[in-house]
MARTINU-783201 format. One record per atom (N, C-alpha, C, CB): x, z, y; atom name; chain. Coordinates in steps of 0.001 Angstrom, whole numbers, plus 524288, in hexadecimal, padded with zeros to 5 digits. Glycine has a CB too. Layout:
BEGIN
x|z|y|site|unit
X|Z|Y|CA|A
...
***
This chain:
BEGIN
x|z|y|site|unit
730AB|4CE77|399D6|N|A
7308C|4CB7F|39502|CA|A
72FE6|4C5B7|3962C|C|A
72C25|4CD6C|39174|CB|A
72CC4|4C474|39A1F|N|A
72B90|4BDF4|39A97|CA|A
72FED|4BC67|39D7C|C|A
725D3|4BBED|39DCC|CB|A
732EA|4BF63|3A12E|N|A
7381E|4BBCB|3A3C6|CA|A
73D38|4BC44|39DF4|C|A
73B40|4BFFD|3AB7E|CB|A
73C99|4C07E|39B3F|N|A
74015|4C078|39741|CA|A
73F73|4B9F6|39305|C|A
73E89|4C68C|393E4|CB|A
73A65|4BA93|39375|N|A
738B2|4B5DF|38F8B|CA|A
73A9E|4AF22|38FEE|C|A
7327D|4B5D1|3902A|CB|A
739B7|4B16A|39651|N|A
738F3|4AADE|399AC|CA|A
73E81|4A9B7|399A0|C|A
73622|4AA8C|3A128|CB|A
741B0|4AF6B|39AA6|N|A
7480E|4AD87|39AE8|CA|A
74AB2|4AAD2|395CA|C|A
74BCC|4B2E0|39BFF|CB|A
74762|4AE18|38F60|N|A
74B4E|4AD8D|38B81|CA|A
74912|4A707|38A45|C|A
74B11|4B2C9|385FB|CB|A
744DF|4A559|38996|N|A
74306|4A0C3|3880F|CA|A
743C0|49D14|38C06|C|A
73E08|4A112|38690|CB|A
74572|49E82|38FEC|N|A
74663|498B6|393C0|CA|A
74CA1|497F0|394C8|C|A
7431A|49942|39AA8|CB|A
75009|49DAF|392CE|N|A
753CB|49AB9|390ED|CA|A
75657|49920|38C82|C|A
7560E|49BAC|39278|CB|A
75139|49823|389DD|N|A
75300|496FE|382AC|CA|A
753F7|49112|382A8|C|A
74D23|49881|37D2F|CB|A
75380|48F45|38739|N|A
7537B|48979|3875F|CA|A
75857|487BF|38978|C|A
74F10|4873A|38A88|CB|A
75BB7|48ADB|38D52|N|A
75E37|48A1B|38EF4|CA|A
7646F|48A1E|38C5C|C|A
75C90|48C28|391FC|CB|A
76832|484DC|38BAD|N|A
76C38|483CF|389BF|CA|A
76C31|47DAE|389AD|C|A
76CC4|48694|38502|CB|A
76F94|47C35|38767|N|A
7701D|47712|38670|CA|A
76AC3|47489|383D6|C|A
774F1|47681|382FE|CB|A
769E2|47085|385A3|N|A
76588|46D9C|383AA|CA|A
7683E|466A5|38388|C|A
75F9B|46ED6|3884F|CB|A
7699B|463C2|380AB|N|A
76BA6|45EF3|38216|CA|A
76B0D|45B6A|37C88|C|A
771DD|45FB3|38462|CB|A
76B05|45626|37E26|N|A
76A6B|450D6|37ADA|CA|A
7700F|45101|37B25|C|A
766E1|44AFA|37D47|CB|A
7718F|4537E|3763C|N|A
777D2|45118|37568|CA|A
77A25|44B42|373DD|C|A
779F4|4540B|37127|CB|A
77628|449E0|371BF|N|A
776B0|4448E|36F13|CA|A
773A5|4435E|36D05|C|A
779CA|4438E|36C28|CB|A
77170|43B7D|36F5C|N|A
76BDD|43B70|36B5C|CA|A
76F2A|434AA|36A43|C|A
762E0|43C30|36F57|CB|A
76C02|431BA|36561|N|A
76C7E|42D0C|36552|CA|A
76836|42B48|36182|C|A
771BA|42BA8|3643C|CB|A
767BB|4250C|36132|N|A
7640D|423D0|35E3E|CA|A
76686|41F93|358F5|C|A
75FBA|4216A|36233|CB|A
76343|41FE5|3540B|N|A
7655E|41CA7|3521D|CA|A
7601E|4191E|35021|C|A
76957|41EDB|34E71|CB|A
761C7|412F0|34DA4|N|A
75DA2|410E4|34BF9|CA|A
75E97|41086|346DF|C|A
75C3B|40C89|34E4D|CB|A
758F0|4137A|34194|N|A
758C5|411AF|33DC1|CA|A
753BB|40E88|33B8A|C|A
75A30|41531|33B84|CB|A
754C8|40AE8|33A2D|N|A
74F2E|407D7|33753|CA|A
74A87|40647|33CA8|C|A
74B69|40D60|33200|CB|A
74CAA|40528|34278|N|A
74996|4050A|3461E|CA|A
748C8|4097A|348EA|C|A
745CE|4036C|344A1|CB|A
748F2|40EDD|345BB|N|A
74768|4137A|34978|CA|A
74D72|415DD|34CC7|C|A
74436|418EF|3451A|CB|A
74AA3|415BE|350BF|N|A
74FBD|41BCD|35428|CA|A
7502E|4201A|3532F|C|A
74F55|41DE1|3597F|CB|A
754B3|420DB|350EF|N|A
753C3|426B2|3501B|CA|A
7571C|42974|354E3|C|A
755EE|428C7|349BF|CB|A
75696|42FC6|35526|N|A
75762|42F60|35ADD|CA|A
75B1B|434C8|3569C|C|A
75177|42FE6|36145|CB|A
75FBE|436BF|3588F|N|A
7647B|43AD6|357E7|CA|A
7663C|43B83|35CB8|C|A
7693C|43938|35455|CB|A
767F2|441AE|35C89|N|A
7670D|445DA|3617A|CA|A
769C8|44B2D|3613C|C|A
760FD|44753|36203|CB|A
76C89|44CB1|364E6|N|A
76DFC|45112|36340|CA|A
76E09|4538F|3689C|C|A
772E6|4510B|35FEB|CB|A
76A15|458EB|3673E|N|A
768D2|45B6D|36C5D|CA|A
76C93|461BC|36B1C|C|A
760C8|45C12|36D5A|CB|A
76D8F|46324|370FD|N|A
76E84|4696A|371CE|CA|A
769E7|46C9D|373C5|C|A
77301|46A68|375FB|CB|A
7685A|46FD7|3701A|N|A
76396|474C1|3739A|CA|A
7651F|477DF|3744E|C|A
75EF1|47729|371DE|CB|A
76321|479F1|37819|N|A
765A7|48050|37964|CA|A
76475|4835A|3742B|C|A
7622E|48406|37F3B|CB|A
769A7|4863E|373E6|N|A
7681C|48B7F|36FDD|CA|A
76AAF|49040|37468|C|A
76C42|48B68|36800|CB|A
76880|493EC|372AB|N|A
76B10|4990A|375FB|CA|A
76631|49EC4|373BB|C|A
76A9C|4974E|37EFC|CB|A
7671E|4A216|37535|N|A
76652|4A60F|372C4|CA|A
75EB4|4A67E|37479|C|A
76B29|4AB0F|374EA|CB|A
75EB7|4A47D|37924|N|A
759B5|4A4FF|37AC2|CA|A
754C8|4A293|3785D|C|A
759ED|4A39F|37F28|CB|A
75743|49E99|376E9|N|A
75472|499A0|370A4|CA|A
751EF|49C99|36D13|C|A
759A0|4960D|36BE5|CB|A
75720|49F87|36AE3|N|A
7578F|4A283|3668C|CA|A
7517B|4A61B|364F3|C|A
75CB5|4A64D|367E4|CB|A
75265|4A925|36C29|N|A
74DD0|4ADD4|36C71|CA|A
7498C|4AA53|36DC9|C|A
74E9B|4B320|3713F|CB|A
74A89|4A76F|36EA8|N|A
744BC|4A372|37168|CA|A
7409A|4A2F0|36B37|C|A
74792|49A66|3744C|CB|A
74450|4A04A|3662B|N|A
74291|49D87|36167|CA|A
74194|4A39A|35F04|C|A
74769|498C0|35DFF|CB|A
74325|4A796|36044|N|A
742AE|4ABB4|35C10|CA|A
73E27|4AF22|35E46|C|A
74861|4AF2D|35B07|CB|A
73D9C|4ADDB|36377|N|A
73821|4B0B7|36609|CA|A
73342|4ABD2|3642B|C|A
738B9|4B197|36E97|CB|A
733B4|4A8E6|3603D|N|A
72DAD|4A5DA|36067|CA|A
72F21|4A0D7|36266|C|A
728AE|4A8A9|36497|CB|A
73104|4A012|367C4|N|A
73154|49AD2|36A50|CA|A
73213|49721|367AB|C|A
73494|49A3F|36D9B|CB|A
72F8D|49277|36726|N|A
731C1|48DF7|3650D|CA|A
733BE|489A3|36920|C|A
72DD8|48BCA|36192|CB|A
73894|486E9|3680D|N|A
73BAE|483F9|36BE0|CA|A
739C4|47E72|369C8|C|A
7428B|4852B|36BC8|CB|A
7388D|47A6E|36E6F|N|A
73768|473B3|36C9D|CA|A
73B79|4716F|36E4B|C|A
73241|47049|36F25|CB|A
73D89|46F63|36B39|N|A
741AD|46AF8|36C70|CA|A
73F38|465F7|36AEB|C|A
74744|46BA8|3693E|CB|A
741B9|462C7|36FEE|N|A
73F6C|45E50|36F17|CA|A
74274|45865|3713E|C|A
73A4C|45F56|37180|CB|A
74323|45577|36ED9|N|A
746B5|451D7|36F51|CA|A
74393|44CD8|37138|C|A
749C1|45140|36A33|CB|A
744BE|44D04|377CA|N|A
741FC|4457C|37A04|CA|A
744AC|442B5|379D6|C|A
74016|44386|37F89|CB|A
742BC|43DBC|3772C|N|A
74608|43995|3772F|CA|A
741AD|434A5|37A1C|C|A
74875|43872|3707B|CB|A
74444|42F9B|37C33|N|A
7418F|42B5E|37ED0|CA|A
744EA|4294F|37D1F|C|A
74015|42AB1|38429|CB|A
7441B|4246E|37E60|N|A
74574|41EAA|37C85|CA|A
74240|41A00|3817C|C|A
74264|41DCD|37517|CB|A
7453D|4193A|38521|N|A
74262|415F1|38917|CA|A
74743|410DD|3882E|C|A
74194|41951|39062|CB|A
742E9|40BD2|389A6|N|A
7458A|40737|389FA|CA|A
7489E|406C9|39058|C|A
74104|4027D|388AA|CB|A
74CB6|4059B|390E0|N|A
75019|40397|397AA|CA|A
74E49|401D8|39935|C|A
7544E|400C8|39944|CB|A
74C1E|401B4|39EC3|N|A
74993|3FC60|3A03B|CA|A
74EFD|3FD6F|3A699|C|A
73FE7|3FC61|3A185|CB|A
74FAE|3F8DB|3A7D8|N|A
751EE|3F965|3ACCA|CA|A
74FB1|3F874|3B0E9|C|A
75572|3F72D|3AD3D|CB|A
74A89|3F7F3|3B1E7|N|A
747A8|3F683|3B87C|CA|A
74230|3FB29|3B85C|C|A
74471|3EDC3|3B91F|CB|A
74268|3FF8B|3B249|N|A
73C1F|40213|3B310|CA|A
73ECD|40624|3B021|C|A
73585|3FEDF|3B044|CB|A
73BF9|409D1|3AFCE|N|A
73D6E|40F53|3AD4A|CA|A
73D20|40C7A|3A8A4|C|A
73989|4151E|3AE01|CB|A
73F1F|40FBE|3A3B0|N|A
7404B|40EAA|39E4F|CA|A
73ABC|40F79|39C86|C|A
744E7|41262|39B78|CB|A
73A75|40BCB|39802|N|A
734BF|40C1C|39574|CA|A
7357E|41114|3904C|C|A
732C0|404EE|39285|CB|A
7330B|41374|38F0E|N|A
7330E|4170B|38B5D|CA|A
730BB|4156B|386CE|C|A
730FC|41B40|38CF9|CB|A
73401|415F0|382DB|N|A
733CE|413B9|37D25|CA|A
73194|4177F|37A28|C|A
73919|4123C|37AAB|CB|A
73420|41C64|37958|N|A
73371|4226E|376EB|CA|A
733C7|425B2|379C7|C|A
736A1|42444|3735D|CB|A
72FA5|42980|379E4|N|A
732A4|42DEB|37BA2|CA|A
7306F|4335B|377F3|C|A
731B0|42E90|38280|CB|A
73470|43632|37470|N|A
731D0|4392E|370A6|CA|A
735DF|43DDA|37061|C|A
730A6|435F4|36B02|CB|A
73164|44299|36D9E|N|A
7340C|4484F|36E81|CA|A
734BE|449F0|36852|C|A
72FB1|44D36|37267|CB|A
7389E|44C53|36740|N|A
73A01|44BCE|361FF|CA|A
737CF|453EF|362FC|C|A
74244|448A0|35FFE|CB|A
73598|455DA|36302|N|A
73473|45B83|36232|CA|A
7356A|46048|35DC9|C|A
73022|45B48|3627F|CB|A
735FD|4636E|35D37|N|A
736F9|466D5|359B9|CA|A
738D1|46C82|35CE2|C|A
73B18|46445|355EE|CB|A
73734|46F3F|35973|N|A
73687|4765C|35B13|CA|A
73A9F|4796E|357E4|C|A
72FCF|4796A|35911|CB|A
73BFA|47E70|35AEE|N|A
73F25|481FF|35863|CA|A
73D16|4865F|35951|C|A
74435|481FE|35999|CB|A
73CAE|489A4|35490|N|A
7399A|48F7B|35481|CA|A
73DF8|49281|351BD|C|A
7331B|48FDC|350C7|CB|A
73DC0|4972A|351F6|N|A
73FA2|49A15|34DC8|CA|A
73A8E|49E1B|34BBD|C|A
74510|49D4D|34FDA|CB|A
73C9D|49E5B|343D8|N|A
73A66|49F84|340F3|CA|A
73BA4|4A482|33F6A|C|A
73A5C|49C6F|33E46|CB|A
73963|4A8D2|34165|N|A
73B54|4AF6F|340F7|CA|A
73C31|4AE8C|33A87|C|A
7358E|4B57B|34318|CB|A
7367F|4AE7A|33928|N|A
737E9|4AFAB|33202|CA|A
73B2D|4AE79|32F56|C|A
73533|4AE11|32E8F|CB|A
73EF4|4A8F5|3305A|N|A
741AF|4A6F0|32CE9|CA|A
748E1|4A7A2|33055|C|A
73EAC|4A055|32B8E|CB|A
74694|4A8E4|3350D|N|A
74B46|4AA2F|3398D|CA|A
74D72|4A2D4|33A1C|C|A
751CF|4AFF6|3363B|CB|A
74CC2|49FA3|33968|N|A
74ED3|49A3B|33B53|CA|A
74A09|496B9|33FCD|C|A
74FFB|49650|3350D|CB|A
74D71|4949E|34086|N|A
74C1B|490B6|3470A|CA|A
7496C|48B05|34407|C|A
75415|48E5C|34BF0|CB|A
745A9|48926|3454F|N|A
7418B|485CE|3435F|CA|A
73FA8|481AD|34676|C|A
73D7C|48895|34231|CB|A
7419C|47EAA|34651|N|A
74144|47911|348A1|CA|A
73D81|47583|34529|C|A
7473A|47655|348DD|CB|A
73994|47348|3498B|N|A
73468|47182|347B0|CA|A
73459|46D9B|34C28|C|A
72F3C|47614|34738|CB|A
7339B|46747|34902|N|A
732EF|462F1|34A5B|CA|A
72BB0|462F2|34C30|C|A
73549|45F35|34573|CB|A
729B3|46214|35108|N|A
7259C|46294|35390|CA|A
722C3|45F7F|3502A|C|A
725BD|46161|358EF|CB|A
723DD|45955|34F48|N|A
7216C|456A8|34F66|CA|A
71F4F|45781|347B9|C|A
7243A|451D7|35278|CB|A
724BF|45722|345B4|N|A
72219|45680|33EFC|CA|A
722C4|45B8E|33CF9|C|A
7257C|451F0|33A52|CB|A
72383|45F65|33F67|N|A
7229A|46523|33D96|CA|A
72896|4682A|33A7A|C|A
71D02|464B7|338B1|CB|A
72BC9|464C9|33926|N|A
72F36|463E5|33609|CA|A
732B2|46922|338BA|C|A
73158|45D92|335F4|CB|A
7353F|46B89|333AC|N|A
73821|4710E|336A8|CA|A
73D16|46FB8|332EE|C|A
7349C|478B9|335B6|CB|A
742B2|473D3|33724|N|A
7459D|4749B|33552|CA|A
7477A|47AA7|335E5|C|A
747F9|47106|33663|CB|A
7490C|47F20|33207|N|A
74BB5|483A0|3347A|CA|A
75099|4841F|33556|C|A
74AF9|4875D|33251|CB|A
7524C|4878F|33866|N|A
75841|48795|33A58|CA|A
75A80|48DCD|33872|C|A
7589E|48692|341FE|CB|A
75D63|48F13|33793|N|A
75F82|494D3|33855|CA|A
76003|49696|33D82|C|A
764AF|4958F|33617|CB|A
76460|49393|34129|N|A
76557|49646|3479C|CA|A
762B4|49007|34A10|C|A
76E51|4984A|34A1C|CB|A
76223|49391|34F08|N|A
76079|48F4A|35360|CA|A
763C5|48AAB|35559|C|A
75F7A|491FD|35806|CB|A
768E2|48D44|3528C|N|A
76BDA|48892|35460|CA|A
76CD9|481CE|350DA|C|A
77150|48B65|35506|CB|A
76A7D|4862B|34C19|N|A
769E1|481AC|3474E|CA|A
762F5|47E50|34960|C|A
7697C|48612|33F20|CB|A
75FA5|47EF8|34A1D|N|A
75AC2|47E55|34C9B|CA|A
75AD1|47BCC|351C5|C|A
75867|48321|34D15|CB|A
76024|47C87|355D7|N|A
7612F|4781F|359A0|CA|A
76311|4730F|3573F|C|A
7652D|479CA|35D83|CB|A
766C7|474B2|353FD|N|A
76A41|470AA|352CF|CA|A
767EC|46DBD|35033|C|A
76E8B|471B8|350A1|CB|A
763F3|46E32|34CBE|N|A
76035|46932|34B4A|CA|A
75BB6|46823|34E24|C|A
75E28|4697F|34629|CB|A
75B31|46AB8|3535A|N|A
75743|4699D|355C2|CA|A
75A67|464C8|35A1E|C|A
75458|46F48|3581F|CB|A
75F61|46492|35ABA|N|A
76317|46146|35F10|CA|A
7657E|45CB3|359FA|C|A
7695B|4663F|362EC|CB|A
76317|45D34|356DB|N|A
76530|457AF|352AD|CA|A
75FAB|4553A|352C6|C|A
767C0|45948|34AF0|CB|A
75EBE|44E36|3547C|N|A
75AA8|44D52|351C1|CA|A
75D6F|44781|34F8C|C|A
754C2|44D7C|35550|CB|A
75C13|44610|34AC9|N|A
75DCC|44377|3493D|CA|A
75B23|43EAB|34617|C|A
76054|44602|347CD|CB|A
75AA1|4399C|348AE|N|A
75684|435A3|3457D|CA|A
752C7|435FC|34944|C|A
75420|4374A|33F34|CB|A
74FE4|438C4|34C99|N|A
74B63|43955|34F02|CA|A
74A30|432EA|34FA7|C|A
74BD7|43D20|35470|CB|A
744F2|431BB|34D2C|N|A
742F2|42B52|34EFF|CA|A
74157|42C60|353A3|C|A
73DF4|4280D|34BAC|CB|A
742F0|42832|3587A|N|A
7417A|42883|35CD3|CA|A
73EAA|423D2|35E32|C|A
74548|429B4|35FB6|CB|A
73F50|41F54|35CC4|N|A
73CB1|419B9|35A91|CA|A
73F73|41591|35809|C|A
73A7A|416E3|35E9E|CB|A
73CAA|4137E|35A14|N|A
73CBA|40C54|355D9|CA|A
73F72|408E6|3576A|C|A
73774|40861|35579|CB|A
73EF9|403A0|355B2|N|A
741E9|401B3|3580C|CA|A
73E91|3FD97|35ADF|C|A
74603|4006A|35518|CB|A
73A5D|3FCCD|3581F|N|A
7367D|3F8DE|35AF1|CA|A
7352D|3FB3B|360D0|C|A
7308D|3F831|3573B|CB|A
7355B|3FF63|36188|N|A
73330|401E2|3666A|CA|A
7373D|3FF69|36C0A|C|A
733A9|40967|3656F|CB|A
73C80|3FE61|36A40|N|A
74219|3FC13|36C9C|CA|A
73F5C|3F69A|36DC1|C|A
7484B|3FBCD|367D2|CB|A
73ED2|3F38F|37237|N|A
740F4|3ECA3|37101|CA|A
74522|3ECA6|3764A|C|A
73A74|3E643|371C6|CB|A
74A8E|3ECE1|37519|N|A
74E16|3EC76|37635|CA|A
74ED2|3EEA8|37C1D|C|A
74EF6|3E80D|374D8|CB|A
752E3|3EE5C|37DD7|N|A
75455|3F174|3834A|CA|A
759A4|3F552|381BB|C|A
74E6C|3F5C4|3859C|CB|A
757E4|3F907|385B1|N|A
75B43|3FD31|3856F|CA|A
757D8|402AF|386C4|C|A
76011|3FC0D|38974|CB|A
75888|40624|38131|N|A
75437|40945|38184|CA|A
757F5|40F65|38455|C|A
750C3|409BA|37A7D|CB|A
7580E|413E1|38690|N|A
7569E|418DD|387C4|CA|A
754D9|41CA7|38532|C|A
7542C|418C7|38A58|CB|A
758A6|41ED0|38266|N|A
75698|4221C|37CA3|CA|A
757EA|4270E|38090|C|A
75AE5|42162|37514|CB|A
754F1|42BB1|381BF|N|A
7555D|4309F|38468|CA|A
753A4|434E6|380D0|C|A
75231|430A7|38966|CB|A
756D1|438B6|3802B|N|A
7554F|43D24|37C3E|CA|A
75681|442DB|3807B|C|A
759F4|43CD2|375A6|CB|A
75284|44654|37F73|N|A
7538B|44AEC|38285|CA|A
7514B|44F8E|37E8E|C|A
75081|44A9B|388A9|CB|A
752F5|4543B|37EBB|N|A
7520B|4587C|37B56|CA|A
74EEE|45BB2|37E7C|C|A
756D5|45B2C|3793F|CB|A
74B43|45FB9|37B94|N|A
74969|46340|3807A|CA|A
7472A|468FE|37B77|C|A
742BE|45F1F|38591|CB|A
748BE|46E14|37DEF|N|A
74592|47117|37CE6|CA|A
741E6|474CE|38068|C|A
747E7|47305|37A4F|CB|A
73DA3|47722|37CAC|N|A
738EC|47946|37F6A|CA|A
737AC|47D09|37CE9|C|A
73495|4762E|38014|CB|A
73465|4814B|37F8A|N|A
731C4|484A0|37BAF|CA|A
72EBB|4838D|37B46|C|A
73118|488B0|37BA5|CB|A
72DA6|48492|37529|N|A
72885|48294|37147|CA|A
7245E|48755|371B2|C|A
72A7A|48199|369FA|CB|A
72276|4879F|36CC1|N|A
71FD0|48AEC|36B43|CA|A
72214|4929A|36C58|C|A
71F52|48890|365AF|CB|A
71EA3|494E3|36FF5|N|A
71E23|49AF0|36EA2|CA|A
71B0A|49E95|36C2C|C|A
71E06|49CD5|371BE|CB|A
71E2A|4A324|369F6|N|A
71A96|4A555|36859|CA|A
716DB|4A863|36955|C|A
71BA1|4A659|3667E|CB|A
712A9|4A9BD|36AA1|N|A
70E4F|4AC57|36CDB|CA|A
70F5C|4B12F|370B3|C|A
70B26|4AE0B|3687D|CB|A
713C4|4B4FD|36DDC|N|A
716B5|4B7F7|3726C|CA|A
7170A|4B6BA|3764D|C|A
71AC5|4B8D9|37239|CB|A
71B58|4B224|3754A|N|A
71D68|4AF46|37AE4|CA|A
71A9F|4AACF|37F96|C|A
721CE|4AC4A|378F7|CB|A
71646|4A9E9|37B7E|N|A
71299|4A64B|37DDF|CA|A
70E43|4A91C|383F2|C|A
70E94|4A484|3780E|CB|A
70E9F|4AD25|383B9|N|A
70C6F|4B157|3872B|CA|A
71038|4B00E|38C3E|C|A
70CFC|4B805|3846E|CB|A
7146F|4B192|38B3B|N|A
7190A|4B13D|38EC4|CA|A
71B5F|4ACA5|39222|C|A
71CA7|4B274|38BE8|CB|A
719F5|4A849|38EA1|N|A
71AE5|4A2D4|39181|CA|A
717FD|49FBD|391FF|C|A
71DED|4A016|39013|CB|A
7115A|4A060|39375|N|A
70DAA|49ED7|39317|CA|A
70DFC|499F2|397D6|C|A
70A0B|4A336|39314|CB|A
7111D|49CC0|39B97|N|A
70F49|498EF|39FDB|CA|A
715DA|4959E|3A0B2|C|A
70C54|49CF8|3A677|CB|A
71928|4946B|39D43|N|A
71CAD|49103|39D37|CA|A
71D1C|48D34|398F2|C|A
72095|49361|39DB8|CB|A
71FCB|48899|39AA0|N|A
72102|4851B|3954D|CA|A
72521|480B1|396A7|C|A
71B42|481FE|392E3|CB|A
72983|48597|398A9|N|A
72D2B|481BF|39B32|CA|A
733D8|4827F|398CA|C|A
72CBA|482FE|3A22D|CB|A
73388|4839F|39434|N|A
737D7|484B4|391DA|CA|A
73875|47F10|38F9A|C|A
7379C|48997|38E02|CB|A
73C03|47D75|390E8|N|A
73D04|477FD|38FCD|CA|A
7422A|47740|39279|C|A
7387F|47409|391D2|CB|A
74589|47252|38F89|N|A
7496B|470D1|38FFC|CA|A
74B1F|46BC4|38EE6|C|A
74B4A|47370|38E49|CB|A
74C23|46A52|390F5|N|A
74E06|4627E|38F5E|CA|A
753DA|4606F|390BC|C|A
749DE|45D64|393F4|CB|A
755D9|45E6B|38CDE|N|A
75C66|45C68|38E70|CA|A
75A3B|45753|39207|C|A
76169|459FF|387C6|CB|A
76040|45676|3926A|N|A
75E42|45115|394C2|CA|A
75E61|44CAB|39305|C|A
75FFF|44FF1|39871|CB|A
75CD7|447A2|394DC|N|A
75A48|443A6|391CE|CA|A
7612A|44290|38EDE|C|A
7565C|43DB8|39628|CB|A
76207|441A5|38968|N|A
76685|43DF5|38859|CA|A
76489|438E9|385D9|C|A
76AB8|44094|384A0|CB|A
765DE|43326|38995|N|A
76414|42F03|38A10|CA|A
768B2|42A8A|3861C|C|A
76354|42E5B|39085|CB|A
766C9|426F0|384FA|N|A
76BBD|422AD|3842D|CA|A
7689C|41D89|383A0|C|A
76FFB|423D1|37E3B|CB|A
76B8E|4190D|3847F|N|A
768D1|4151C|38349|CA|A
7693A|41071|37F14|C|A
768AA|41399|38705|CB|A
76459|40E94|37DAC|N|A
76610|40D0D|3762A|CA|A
7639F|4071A|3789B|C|A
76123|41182|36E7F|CB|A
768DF|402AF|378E1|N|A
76592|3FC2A|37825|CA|A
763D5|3FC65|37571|C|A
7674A|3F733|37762|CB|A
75E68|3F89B|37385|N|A
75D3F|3F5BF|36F94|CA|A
75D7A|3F1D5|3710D|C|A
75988|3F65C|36D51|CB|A
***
């Protein structure tokens, strides 16, 4: 049962994971930061969210100033977080923003990626925080397992290494 376990949940992670496209725009002084990620979906997800597991997705973004003679100074660096569970009673997939509690339900998991790989507007900062240069806007996606349920918590007591990260997608914004 525990090599069955270790196999189905460690490859629920495994598929495409990627920053398809991110950019920033400025309104009224703030950055807003737009993004479009790929997560793995595949069948192992599926059984992962319907056994209890909850999945963290989580979106890093930085913002470092160029410097050309010293490593880059770091302006921002912030994790945009949110969880995916599935809800037996109601049978839909439930996406929950960490920070303000804020939920959305899905019917399939694939509807529940697809707004989990859209973020759109995210404030990332200001503009006062900028005094000119050439800044290093880096965005990377990552998922993890979250929360288990007490069953399974027996079973994976001594791991916490289900995790996954694309790679950094970078660009650079003058001011």
């Amino acid at each position: 049962m525990c090599s069955w376990a270790t196999g189905v949940y460690g490859d629920a992670l495994d598929g495409v994971l990627e920053v398809r496209s991110a950019y920033v725009n400025i309104d009224k002084g703030v950055f807003l930061l737009h993004a479009r990620v790929e997560y793995p979906v595949n069948p192992a997800i599926r059984s992962a969210l319907r056994d209890g597991v909850t999945l963290t997705f989580d979106l890093d973004t930085r913002v470092e100033r160029e410097r050309r003679l010293w490593f880059n100074a770091s302006i921002v660096d912030l994790t945009l977080k949110r969880e995916l569970m599935y809800h037996a009673v109601s049978d839909r997939y439930v996406v929950r923003d960490v920070k303000t509690g804020q939920q959305e339900s899905f019917p399939t998991l694939e509807d529940a990626l697809t707004f989990l790989g859209r973020i759109d507007s995210w404030p990332i900062l200001v503009e006062p925080q900028l005094n000119g240069g050439n800044y290093l806007i880096s965005v990377r996606a990552g998922v993890r397992r979250g929360r288990l349920p007490a069953s399974l918590r027996a079973l994976f007591f001594w791991t916490d290494d289900f995790r996954r990260v694309s790679e950094w997608y970078s660009w650079s914004l003058p001011v």
